[in-house]
N, C-alpha and C positions, 0 to 999 in steps of 0.2 A: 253672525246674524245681524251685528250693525255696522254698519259700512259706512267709510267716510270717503264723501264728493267735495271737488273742487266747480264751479260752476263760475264761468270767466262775468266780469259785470256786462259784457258786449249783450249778451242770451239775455238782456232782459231790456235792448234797443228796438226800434225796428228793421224789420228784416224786409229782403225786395217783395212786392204782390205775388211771384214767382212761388216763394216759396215761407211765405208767410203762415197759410193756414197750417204747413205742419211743422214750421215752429212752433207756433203757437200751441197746439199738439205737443208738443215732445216737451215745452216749457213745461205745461201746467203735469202732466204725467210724472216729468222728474221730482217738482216738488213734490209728489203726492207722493212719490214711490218713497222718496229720502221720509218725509213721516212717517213711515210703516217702518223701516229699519235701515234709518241711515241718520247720516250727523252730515252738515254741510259744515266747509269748512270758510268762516271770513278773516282772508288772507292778511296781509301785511298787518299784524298784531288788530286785526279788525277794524281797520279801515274799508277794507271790503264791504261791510253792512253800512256804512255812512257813504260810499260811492251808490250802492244800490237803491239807497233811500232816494237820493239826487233822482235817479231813473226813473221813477215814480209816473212821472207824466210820459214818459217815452211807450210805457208799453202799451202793446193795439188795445184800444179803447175795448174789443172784443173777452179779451180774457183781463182785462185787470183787474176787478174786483175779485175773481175767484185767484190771481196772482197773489194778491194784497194781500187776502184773508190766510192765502199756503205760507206763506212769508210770516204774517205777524202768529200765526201759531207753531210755527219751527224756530220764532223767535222765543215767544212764551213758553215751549217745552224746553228749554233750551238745549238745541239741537244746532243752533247756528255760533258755533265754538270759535274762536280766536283762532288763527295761526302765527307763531313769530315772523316777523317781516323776514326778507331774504335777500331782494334788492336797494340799493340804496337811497329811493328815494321812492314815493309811491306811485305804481301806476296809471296811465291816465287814457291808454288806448288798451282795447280788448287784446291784442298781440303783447303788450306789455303784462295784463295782468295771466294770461297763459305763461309767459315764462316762471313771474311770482308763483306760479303752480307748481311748475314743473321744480323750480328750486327746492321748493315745498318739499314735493315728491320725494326730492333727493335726500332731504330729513329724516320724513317719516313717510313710508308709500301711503297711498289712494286709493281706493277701489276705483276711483275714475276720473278724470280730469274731462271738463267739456265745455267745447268755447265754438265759437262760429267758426262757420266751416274755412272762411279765408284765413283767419289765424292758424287753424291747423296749417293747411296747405302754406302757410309763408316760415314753417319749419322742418327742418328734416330730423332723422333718427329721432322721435319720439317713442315714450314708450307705449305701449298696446295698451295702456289705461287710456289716454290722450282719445279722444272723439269728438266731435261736430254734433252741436245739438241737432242739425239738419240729421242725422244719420243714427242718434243715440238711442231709437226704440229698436234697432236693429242692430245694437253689439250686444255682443257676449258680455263683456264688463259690466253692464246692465244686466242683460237677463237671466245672469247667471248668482244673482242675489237672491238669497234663501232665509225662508221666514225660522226655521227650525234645523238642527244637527245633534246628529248623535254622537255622544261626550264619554268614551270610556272614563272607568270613576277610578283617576288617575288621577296623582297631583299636577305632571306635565299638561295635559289634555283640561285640565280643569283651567288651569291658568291662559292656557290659551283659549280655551271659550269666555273666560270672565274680563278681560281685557279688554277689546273693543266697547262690550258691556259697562264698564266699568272706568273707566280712565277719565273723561270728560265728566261724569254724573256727577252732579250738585248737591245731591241726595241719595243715600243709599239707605232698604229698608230689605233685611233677611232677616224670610219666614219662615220657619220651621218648626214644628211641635213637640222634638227632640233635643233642641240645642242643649238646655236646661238642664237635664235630665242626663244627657250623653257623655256633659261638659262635668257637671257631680258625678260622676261615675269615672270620669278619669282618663274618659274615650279620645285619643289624641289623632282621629282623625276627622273628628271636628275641628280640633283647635289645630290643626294641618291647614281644613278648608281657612280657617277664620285669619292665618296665616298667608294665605294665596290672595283671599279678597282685602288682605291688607298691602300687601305690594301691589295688586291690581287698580287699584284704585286710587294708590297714590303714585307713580311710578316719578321718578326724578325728571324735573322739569316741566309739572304739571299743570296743564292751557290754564285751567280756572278754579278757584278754591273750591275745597269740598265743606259743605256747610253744612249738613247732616248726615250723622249715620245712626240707624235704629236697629236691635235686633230685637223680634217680638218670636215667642215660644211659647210653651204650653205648661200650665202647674202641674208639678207632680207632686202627690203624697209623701213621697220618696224623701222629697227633697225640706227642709226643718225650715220654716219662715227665716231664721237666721241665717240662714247656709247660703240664699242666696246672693250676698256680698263678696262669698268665698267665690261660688260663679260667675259671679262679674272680675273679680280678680283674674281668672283664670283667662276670661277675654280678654282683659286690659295689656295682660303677659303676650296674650298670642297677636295685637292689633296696636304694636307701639307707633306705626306711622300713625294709623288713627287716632291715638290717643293724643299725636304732638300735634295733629293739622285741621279735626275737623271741630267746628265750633261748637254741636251737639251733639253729645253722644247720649243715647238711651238704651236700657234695656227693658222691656216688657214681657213681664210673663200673663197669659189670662188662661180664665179657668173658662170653659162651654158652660152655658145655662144649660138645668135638668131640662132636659128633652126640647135643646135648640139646635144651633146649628152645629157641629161638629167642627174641630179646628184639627185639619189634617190636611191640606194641599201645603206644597212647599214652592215657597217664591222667592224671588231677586227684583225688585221694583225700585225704579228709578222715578227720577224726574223727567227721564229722558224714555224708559221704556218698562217694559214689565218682562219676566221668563220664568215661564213654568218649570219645575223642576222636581219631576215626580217622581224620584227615591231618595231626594233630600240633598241636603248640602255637608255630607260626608263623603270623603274618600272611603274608596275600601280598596286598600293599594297591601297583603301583605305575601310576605314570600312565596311561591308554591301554590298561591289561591289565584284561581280566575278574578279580575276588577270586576268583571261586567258592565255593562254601557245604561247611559241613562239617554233618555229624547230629551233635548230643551228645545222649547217653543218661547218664538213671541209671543204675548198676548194683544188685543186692539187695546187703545186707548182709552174706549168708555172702561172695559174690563179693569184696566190698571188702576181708573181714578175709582172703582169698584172696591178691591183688592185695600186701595189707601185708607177707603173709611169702615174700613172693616176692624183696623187697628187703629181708630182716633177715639179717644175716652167718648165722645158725645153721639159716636153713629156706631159703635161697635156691637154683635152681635152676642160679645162674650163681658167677661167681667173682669174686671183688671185688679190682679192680685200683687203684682210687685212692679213697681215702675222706679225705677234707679237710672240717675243720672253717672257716670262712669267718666 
């Protein structure tokens, strides 16, 4: 559901009269598209974003400011991630920086590599990611990016959806109004999931520090004002990368006001993105039982920044009963 581009610094020069207006087209669409569910990738340890800044003046007077403004908000989500350099020195023509792709590629794949059409053509044997911004509203490797997938509630299947999700984000915040509750009760397919988005999200050799991670759940009766330090143990046991790498960790349980809003959707909110996840963030993986499948969805962006002050002490709809640093 989030998909990483390589997009060469050439795509953001002038192109001939010929065939300008649908550059200009396929420029502005690309970035728009990577904001809804993509990550851009700036290559040679992010030298890429200081090459692109330079181009600032080069691009048609016609789209710049809406270029500008895609640009500086893929910057601000941060969506515009580092890649380690590849070649040995940085590059400096747009054929130079498609190879730094392709090396890339050969790291970690792409959903799509896309540079001017003469760079393409001055290579051969590329892979079928590789596209021509002249040509890139009409590949597959574009069109074939999807807002939503259905995720059997498997440990395997889970870890491959929270991944892409997961890996780059700066911030990570799971909702769910079970964890609490499932986690005091002993239920080890939460602390399975809580296990999965701990390697997910840290995996070895990680582009950029993870600086938050939140999980916010729901009071239970059930559960002794005491007890929940025992459930925070119980995450801290299942989330050791987390607990060696990000700088804040929280846990928040809230209680619904009488006859307010009810705390029952379950979410994955990044800095980078939001996903719905409407039977929660447990596996149900056991012998002899059907998993069954869950839908995750993106959410847009107003929704997510929605979703974020839902759980901030000063905008929250609920009332906050335990707030533990972990």
């Amino acid at each position: 559901m989030l998909y990483e581009f390589a997009l060469t610094v050439g795509a953001f020069e002038r192109f001939s009269p010929a065939v300008e207006p649908a550059t200009n087209q396929s420029l502005v669409q690309v970035l728009h598209g990577i904001r809804e569910n993509g990550i851009l990738a700036s290559l040679y340890n992010g030298s890429w974003w200081a090459e692109v800044q330079k181009k600032r003046g080069a691009i048609p007077d016609r789209i710049r400011p809406l270029t500008l403004d895609l640009l500086s908000k893929l910057f601000d989500r941060g969506l515009v991630v580092p890649r380690p350099k590849e070649g040995g020195c940085c590059p400096k023509s747009d054929v130079e920086w498609l190879d730094e792709a392709l090396a890339s590629h050969g790291r970690a794949t792409f959903q799509g590599i896309i540079a001017r059409k003469d760079s393409i053509n001055a290579r051969t044997g590329l892979p079928s990611c590789a596209m021509s911004l002249e040509d890139v509203l009409l590949s597959p490797a574009w069109n074939d990016r999807k807002q939503s997938r259905r995720v059997p509630r498997k440990a395997a299947d889970f870890e491959a959806a929270l991944t892409p999700v997961l890996y780059t984000a700066r911030s990570i915040v799971l909702i769910d109004p079970y964890i609490a509750i499932r986690v005091f009760r002993g239920n080890r397919e939460f602390l399975r999931t809580l296990s999965i988005v701990d390697k997910c999200a840290l995996p070895n050799g990680r582009r950029c520090p993870l600086h938050t991670l939140e999980i916010h759940t729901q009071v239970h009766d059930e559960i002794p004002n005491d007890s929940y330090a025992e459930v925070v143990r119980s995450i801290r046991d299942a989330m050791p990368r987390s607990l060696a790498s990000a700088k804040q960790r929280l846990f928040r349980a809230w209680r619904p006001k009488p006859n307010g809003k009810p705390f029952h959707n379950r979410r994955i909110v990044t800095n980078q993105t939001a996903v719905s996840c409407p039977w929660g963030l447990d596996i149900h993986e056991h012998p002899g039982h059907t998993p069954g499948d869950d839908e995750w969805s993106l959410l847009d962006d107003d929704v997510r920044t929605a979703i974020w002050r839902d759980f901030q002490p000063n905008t929250s709809p609920y009332d906050l009963h335990q707030d533990i640093r972990w």
